[in-house]
N, CA, C and O atoms as a Maestro MAE file, in Angstrom:
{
 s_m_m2io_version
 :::
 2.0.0
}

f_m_ct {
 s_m_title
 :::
 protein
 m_atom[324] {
  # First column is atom index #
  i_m_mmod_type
  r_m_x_coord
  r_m_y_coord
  r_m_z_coord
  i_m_residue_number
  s_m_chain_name
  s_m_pdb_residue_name
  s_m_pdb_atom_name
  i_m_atomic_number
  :::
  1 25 103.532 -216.276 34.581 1 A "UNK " " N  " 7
  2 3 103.459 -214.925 34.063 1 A "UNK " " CA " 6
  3 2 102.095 -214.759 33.400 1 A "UNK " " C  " 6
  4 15 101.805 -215.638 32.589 1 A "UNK " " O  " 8
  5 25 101.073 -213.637 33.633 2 A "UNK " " N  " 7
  6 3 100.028 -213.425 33.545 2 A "UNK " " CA " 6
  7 2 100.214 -212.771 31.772 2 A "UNK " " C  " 6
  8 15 101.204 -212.178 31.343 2 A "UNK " " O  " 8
  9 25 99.348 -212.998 31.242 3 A "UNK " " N  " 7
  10 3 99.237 -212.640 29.863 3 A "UNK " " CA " 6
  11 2 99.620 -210.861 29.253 3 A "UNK " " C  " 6
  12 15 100.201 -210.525 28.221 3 A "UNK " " O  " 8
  13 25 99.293 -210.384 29.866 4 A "UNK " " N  " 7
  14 3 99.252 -208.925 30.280 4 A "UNK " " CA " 6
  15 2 101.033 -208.603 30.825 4 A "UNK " " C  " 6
  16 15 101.530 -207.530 30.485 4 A "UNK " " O  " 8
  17 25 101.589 -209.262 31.375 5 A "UNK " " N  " 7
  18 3 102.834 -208.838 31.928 5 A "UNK " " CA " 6
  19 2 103.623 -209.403 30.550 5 A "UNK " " C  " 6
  20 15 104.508 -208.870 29.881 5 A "UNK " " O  " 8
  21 25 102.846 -210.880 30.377 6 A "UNK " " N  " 7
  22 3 104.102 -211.205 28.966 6 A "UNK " " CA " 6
  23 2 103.972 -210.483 28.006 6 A "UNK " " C  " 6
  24 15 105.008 -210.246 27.386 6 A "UNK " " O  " 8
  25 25 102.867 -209.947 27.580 7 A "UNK " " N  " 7
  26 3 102.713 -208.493 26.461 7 A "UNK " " CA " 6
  27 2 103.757 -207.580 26.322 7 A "UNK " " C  " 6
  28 15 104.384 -207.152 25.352 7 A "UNK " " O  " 8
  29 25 103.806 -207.312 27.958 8 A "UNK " " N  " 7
  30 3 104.300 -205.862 28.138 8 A "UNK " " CA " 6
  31 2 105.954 -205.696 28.109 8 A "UNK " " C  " 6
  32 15 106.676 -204.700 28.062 8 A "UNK " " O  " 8
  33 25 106.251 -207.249 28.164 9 A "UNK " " N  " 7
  34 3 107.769 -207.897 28.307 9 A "UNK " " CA " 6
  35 2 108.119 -207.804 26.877 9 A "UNK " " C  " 6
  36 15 109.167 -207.292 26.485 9 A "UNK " " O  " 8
  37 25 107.024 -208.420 25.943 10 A "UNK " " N  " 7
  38 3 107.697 -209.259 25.146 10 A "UNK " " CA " 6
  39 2 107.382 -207.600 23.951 10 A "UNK " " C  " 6
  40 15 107.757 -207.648 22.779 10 A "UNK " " O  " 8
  41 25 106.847 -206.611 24.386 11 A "UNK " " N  " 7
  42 3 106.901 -205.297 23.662 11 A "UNK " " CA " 6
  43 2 107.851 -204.522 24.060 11 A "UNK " " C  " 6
  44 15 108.394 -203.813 23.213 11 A "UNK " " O  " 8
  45 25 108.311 -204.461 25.513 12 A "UNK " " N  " 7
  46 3 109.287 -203.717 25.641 12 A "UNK " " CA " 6
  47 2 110.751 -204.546 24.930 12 A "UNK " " C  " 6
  48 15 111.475 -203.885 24.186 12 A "UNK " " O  " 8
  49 25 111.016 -205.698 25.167 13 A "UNK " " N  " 7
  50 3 111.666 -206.068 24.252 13 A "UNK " " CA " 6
  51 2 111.897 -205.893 22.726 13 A "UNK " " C  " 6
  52 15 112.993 -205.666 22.213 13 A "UNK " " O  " 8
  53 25 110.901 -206.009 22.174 14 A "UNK " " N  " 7
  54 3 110.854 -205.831 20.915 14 A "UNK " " CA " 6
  55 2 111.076 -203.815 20.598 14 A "UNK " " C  " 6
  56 15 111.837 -203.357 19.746 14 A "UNK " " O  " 8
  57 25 110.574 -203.333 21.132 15 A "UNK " " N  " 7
  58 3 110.829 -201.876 21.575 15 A "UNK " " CA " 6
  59 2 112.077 -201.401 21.765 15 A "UNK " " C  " 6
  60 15 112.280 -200.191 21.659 15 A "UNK " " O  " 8
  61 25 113.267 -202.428 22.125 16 A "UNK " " N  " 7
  62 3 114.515 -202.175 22.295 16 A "UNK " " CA " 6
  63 2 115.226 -202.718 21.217 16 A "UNK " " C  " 6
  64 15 116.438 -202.667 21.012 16 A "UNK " " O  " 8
  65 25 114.623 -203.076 20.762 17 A "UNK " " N  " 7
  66 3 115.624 -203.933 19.239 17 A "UNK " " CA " 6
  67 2 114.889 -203.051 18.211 17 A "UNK " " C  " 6
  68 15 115.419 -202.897 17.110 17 A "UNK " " O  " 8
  69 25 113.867 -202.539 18.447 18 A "UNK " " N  " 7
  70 3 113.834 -201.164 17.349 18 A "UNK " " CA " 6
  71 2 113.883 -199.810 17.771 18 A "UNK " " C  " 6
  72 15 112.984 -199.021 17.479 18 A "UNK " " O  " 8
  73 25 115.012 -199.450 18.532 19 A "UNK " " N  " 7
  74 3 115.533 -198.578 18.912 19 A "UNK " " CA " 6
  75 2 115.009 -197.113 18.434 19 A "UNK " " C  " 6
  76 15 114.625 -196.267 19.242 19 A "UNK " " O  " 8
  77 25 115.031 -196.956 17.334 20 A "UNK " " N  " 7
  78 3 114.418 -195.954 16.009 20 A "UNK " " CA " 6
  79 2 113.386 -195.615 16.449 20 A "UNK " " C  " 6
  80 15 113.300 -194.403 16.644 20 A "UNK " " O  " 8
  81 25 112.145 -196.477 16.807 21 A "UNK " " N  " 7
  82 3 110.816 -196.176 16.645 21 A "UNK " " CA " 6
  83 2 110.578 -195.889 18.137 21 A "UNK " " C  " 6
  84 15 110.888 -196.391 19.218 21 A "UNK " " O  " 8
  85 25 109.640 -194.481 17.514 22 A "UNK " " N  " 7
  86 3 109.277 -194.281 19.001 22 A "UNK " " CA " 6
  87 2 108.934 -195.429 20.250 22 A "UNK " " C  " 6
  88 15 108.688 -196.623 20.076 22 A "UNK " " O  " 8
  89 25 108.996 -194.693 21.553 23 A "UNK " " N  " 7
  90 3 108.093 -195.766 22.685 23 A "UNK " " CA " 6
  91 2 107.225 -196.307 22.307 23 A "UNK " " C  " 6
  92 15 106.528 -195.655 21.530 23 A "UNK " " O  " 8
  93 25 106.835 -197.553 22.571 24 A "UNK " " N  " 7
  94 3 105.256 -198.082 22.467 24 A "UNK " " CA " 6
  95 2 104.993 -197.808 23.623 24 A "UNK " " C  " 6
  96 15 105.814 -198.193 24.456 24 A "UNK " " O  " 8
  97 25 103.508 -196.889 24.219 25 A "UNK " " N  " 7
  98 3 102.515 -196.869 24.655 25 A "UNK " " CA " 6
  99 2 101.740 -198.031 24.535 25 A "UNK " " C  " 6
  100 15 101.773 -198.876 23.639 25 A "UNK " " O  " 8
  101 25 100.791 -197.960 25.891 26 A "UNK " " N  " 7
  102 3 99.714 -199.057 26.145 26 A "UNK " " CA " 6
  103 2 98.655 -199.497 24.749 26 A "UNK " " C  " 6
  104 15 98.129 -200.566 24.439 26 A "UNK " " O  " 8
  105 25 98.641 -198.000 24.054 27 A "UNK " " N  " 7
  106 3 97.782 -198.619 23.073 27 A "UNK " " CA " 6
  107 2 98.349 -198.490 21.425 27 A "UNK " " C  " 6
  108 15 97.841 -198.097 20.374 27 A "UNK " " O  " 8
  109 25 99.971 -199.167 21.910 28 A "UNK " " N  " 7
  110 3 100.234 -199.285 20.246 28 A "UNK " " CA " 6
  111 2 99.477 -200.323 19.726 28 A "UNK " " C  " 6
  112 15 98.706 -201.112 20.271 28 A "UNK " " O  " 8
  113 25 99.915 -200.153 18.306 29 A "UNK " " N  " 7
  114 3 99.738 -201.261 17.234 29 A "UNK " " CA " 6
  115 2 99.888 -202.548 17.646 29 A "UNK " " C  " 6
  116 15 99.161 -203.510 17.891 29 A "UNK " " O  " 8
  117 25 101.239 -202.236 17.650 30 A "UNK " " N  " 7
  118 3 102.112 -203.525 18.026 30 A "UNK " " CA " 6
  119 2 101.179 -204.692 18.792 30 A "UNK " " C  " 6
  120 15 100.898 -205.854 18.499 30 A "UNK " " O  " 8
  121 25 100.681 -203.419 20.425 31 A "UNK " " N  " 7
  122 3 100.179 -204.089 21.726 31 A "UNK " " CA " 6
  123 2 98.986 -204.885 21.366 31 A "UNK " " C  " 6
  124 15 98.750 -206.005 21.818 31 A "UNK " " O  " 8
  125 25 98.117 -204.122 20.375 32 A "UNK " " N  " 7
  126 3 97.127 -204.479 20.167 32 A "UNK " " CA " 6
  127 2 97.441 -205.984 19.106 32 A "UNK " " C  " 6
  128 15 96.604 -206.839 19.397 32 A "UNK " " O  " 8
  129 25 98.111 -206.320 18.340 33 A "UNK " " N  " 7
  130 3 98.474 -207.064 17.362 33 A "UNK " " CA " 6
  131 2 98.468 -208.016 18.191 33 A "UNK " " C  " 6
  132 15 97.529 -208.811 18.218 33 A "UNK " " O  " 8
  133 25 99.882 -208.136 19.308 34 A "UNK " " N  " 7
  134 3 99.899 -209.138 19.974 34 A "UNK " " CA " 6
  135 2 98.699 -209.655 20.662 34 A "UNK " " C  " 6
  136 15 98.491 -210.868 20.656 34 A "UNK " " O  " 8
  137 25 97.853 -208.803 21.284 35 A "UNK " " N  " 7
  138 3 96.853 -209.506 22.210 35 A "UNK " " CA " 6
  139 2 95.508 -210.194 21.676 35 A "UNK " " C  " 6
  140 15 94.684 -210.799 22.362 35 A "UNK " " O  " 8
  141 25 95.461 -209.880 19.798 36 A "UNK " " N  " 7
  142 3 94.811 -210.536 19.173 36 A "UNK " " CA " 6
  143 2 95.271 -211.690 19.013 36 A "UNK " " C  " 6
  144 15 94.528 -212.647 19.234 36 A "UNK " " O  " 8
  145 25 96.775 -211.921 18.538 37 A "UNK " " N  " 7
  146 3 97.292 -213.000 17.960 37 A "UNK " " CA " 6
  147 2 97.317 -213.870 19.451 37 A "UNK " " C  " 6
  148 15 97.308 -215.098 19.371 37 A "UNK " " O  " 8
  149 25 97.343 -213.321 20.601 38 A "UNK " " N  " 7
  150 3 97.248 -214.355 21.472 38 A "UNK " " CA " 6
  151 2 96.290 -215.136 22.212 38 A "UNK " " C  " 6
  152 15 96.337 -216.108 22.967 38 A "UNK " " O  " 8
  153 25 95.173 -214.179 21.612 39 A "UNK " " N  " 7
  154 3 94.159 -214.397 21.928 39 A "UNK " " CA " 6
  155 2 93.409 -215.536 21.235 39 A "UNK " " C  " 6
  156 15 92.500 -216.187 21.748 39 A "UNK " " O  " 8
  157 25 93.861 -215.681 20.109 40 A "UNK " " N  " 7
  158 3 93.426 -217.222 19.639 40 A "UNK " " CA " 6
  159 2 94.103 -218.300 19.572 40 A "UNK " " C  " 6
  160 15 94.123 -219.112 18.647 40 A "UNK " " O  " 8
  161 25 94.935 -218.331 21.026 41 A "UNK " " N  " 7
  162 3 95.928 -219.291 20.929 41 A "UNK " " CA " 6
  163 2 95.638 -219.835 22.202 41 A "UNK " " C  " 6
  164 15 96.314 -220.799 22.561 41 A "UNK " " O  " 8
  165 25 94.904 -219.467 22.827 42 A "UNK " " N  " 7
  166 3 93.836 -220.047 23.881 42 A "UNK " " CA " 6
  167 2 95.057 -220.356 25.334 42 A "UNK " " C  " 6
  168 15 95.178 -221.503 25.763 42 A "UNK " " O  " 8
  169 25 95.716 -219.405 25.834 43 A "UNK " " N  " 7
  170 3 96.969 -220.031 26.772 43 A "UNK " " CA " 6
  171 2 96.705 -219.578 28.317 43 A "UNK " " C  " 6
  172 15 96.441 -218.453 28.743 43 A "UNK " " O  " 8
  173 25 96.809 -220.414 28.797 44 A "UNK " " N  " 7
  174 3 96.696 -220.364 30.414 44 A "UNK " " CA " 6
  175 2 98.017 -220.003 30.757 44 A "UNK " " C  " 6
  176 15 99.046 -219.963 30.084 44 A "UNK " " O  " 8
  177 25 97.775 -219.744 31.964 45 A "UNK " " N  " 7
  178 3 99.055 -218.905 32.935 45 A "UNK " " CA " 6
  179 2 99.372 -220.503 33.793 45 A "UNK " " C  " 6
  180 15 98.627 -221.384 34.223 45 A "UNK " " O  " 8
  181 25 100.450 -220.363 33.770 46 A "UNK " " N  " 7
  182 3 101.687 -222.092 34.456 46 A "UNK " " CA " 6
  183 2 100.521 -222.049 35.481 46 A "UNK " " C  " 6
  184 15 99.728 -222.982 35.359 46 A "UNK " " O  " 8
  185 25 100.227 -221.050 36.581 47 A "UNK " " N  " 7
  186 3 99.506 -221.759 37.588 47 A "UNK " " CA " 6
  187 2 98.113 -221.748 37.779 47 A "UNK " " C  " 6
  188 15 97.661 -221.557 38.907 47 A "UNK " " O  " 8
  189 25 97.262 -221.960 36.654 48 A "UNK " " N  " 7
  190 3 96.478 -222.971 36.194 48 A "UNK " " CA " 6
  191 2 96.666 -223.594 34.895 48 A "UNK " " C  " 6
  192 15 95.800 -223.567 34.020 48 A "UNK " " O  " 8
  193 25 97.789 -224.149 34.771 49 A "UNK " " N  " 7
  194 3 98.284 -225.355 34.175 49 A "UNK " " CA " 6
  195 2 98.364 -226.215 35.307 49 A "UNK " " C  " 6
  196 15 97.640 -227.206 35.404 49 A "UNK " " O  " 8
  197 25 99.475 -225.789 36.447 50 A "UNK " " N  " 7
  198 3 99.617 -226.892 37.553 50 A "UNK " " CA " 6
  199 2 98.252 -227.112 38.306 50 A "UNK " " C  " 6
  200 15 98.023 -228.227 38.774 50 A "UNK " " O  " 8
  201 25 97.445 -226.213 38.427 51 A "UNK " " N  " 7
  202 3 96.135 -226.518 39.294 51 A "UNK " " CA " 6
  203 2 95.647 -227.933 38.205 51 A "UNK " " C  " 6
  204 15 95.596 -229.078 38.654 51 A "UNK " " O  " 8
  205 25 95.405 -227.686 37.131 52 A "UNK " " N  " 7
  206 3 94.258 -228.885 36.320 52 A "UNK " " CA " 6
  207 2 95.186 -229.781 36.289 52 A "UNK " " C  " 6
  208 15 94.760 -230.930 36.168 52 A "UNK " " O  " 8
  209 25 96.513 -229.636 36.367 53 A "UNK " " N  " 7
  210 3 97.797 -230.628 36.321 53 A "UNK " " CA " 6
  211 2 97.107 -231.970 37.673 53 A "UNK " " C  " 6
  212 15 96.595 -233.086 37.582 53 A "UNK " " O  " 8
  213 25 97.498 -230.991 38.880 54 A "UNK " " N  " 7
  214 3 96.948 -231.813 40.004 54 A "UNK " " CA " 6
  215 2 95.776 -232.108 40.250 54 A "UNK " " C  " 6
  216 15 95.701 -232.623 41.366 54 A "UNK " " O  " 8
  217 25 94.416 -231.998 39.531 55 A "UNK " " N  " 7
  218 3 93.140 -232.046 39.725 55 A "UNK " " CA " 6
  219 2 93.230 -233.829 38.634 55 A "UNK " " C  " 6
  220 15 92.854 -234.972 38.894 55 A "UNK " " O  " 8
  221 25 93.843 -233.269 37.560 56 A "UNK " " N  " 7
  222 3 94.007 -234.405 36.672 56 A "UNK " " CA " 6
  223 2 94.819 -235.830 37.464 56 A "UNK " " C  " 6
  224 15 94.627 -237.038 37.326 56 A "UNK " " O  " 8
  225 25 95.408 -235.350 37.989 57 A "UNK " " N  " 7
  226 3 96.021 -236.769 38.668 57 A "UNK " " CA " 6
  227 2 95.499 -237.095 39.826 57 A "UNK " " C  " 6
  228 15 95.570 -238.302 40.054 57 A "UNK " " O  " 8
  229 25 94.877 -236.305 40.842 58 A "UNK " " N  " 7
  230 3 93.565 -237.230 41.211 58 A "UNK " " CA " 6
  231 2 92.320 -237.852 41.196 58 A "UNK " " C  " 6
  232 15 91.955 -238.800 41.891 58 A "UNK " " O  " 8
  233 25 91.554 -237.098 40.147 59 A "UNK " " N  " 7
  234 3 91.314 -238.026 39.251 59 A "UNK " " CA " 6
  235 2 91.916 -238.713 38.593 59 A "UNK " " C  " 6
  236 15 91.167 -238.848 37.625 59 A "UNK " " O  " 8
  237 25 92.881 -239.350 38.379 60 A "UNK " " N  " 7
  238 3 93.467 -240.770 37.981 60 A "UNK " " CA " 6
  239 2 93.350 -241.841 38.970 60 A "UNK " " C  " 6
  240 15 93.096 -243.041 38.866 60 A "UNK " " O  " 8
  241 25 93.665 -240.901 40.176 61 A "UNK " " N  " 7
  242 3 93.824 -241.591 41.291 61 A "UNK " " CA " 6
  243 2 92.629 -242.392 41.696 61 A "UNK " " C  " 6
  244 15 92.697 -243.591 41.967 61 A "UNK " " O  " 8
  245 25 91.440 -241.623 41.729 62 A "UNK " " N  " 7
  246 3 90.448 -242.403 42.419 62 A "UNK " " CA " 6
  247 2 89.641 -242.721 41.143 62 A "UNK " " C  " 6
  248 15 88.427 -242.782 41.339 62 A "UNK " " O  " 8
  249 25 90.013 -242.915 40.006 63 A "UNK " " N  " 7
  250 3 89.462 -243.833 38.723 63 A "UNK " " CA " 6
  251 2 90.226 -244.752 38.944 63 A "UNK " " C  " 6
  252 15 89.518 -245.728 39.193 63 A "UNK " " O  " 8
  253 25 91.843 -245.167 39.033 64 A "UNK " " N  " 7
  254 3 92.317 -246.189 39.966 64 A "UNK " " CA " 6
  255 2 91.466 -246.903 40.570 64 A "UNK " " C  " 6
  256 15 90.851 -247.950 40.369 64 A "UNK " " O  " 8
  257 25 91.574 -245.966 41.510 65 A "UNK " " N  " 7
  258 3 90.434 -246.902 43.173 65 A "UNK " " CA " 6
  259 2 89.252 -247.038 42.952 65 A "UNK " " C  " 6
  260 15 88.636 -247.785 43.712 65 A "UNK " " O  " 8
  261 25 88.577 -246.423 41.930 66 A "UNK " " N  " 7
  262 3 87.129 -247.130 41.341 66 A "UNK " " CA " 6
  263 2 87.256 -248.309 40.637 66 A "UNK " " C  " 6
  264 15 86.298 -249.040 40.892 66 A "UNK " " O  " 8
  265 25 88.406 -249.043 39.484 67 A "UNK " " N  " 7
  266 3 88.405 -249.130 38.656 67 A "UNK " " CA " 6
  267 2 89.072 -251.073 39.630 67 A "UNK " " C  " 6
  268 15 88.554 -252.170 39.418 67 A "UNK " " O  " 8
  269 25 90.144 -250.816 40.487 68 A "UNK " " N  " 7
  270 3 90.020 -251.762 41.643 68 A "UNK " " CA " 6
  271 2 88.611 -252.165 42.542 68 A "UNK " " C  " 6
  272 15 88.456 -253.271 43.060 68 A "UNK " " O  " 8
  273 25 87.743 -251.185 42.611 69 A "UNK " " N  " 7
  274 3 87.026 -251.885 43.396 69 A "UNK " " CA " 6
  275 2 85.919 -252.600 43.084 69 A "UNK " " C  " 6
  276 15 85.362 -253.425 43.809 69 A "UNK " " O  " 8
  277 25 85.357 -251.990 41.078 70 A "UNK " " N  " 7
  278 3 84.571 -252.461 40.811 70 A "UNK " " CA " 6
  279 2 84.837 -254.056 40.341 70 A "UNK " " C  " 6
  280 15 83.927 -254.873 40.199 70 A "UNK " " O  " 8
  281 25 86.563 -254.393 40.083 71 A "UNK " " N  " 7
  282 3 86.916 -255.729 39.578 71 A "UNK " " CA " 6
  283 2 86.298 -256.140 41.088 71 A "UNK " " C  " 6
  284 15 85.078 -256.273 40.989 71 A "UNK " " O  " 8
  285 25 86.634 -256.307 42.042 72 A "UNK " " N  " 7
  286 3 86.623 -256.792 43.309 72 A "UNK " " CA " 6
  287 2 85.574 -257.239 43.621 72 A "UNK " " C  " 6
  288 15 85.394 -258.211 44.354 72 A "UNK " " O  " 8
  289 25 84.565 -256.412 42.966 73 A "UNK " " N  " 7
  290 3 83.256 -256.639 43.471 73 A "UNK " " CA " 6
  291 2 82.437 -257.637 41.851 73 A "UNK " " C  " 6
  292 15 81.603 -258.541 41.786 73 A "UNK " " O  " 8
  293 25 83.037 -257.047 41.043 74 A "UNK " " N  " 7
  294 3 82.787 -258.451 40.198 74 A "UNK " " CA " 6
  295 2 83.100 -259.341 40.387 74 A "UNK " " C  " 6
  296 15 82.163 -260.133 40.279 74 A "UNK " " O  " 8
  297 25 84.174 -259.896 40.705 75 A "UNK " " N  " 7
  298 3 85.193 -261.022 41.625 75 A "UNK " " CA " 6
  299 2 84.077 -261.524 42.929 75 A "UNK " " C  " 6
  300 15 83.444 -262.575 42.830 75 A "UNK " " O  " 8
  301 25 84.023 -261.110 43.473 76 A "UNK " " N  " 7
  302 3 82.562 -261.302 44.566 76 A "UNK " " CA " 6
  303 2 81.425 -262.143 43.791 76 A "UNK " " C  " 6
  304 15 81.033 -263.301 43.937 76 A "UNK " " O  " 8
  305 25 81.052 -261.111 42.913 77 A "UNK " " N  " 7
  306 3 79.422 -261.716 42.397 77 A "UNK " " CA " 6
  307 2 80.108 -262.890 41.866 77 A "UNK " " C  " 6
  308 15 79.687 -263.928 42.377 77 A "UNK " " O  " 8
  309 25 81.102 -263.067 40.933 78 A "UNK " " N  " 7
  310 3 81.155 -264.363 40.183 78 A "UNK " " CA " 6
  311 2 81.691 -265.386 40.840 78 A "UNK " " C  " 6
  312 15 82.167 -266.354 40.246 78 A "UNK " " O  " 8
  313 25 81.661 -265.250 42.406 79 A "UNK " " N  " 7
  314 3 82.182 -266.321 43.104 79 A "UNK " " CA " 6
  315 2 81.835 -266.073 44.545 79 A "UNK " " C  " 6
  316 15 82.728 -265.735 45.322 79 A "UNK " " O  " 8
  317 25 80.701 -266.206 44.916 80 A "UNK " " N  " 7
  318 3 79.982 -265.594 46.050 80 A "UNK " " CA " 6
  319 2 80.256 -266.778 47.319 80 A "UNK " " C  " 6
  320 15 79.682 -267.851 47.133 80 A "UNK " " O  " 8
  321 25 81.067 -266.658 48.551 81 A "UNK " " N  " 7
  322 3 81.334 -267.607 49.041 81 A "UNK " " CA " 6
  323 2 80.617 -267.100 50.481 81 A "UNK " " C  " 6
  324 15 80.621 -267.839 51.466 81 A "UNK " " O  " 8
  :::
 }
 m_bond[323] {
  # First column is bond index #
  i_m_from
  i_m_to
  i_m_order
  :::
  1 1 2 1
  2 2 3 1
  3 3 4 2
  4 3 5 1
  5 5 6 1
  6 6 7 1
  7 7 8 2
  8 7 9 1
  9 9 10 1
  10 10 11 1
  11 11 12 2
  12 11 13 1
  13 13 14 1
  14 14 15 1
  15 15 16 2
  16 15 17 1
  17 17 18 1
  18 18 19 1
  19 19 20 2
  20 19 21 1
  21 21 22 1
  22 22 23 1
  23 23 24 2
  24 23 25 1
  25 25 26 1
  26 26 27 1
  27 27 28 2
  28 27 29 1
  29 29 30 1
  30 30 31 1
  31 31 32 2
  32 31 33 1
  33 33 34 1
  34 34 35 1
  35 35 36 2
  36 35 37 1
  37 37 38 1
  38 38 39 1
  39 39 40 2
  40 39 41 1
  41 41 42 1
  42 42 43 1
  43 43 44 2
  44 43 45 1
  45 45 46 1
  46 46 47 1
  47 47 48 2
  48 47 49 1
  49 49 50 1
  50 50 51 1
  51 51 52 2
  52 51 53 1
  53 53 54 1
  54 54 55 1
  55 55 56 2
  56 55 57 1
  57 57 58 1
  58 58 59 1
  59 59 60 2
  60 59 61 1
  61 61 62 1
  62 62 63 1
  63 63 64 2
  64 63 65 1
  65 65 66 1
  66 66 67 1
  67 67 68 2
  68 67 69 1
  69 69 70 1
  70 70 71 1
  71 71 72 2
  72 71 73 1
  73 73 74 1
  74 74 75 1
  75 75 76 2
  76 75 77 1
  77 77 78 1
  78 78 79 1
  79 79 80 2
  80 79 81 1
  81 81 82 1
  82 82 83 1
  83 83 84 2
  84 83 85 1
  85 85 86 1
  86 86 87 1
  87 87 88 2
  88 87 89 1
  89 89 90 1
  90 90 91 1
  91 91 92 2
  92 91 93 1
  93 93 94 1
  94 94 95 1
  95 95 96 2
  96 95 97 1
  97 97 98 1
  98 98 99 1
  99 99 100 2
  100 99 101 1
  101 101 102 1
  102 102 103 1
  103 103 104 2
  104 103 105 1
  105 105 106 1
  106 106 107 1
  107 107 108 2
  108 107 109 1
  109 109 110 1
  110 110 111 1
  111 111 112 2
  112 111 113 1
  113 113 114 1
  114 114 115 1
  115 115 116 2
  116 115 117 1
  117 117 118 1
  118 118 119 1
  119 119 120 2
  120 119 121 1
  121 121 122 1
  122 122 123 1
  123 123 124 2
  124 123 125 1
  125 125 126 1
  126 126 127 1
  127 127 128 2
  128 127 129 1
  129 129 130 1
  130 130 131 1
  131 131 132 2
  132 131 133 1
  133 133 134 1
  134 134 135 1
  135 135 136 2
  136 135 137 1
  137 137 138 1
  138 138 139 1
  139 139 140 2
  140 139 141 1
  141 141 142 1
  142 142 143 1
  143 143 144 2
  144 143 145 1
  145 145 146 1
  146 146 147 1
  147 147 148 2
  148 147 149 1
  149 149 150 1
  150 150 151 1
  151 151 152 2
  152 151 153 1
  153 153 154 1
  154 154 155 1
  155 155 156 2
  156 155 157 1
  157 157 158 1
  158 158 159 1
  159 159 160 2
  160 159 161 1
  161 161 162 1
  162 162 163 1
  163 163 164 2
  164 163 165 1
  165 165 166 1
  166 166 167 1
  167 167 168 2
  168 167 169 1
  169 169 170 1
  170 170 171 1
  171 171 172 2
  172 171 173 1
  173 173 174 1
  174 174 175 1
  175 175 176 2
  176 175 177 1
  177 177 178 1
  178 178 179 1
  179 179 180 2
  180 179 181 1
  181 181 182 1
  182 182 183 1
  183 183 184 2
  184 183 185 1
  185 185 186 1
  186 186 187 1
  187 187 188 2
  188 187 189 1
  189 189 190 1
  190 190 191 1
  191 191 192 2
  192 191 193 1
  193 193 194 1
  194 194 195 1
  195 195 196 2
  196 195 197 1
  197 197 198 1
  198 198 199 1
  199 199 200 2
  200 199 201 1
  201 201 202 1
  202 202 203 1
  203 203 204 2
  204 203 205 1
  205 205 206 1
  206 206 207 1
  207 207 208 2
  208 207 209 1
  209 209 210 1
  210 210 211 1
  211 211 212 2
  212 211 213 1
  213 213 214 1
  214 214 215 1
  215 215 216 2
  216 215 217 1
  217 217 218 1
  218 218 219 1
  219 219 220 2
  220 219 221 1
  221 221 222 1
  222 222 223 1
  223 223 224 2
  224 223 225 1
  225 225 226 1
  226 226 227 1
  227 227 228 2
  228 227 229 1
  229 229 230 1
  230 230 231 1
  231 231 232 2
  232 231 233 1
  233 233 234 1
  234 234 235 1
  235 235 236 2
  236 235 237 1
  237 237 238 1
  238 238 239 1
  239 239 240 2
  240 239 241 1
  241 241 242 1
  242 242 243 1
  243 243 244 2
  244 243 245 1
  245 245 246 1
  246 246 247 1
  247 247 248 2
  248 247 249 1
  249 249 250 1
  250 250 251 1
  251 251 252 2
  252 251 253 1
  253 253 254 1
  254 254 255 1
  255 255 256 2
  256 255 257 1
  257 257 258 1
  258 258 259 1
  259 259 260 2
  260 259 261 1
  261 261 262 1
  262 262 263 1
  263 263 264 2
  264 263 265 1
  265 265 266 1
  266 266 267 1
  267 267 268 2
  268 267 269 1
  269 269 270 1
  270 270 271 1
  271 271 272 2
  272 271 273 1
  273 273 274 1
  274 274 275 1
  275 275 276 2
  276 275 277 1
  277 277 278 1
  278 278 279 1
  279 279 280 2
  280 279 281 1
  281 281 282 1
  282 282 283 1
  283 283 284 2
  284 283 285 1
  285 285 286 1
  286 286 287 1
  287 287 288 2
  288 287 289 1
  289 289 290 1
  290 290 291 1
  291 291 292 2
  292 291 293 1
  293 293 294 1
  294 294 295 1
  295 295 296 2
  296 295 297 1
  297 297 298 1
  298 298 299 1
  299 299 300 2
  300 299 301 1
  301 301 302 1
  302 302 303 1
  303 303 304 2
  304 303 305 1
  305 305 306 1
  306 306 307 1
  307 307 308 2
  308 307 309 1
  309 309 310 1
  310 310 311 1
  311 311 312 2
  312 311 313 1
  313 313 314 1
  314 314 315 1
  315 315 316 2
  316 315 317 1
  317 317 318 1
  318 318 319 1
  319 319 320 2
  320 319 321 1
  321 321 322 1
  322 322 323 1
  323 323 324 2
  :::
 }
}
């Protein structure tokens, strides 16, 4: 869920539990409150969480396979047959 849709969710919600108060419009208080307060909370959308998710585990992967090949090749020099 894109930042902008959870705003608009999490105002119309709140919009229904204060029944009383007029509609919020695009440029209530409220809208604006939230998109400050979320704004320093620094949050990515799930799918780039999962993108750096999977970028991060291959890089593991081939720090792995670096991390094997450089023993291997130390293994070599210190015993050169």
């Amino acid at each position: 869920m894109d930042r902008s849709h959870f705003i608009d969710d999490l105002q119309s919600r709140i919009g229904q539990l204060f029944s009383t108060v007029s509609p919020l419009g695009k440029e209530s208080p409220l809208r604006a409150l939230l998109q400050q307060s979320l704004s320093q909370w620094e949050l990515v959308s799930r799918e780039d969480f999962e993108i750096h998710q999977q970028v991060l585990l291959r890089t593991r992967e081939k720090l792995s396979a670096l991390e094997k090949r450089v023993a291997e090749l130390e293994a070599r020099q210190k015993n050169p047959n």
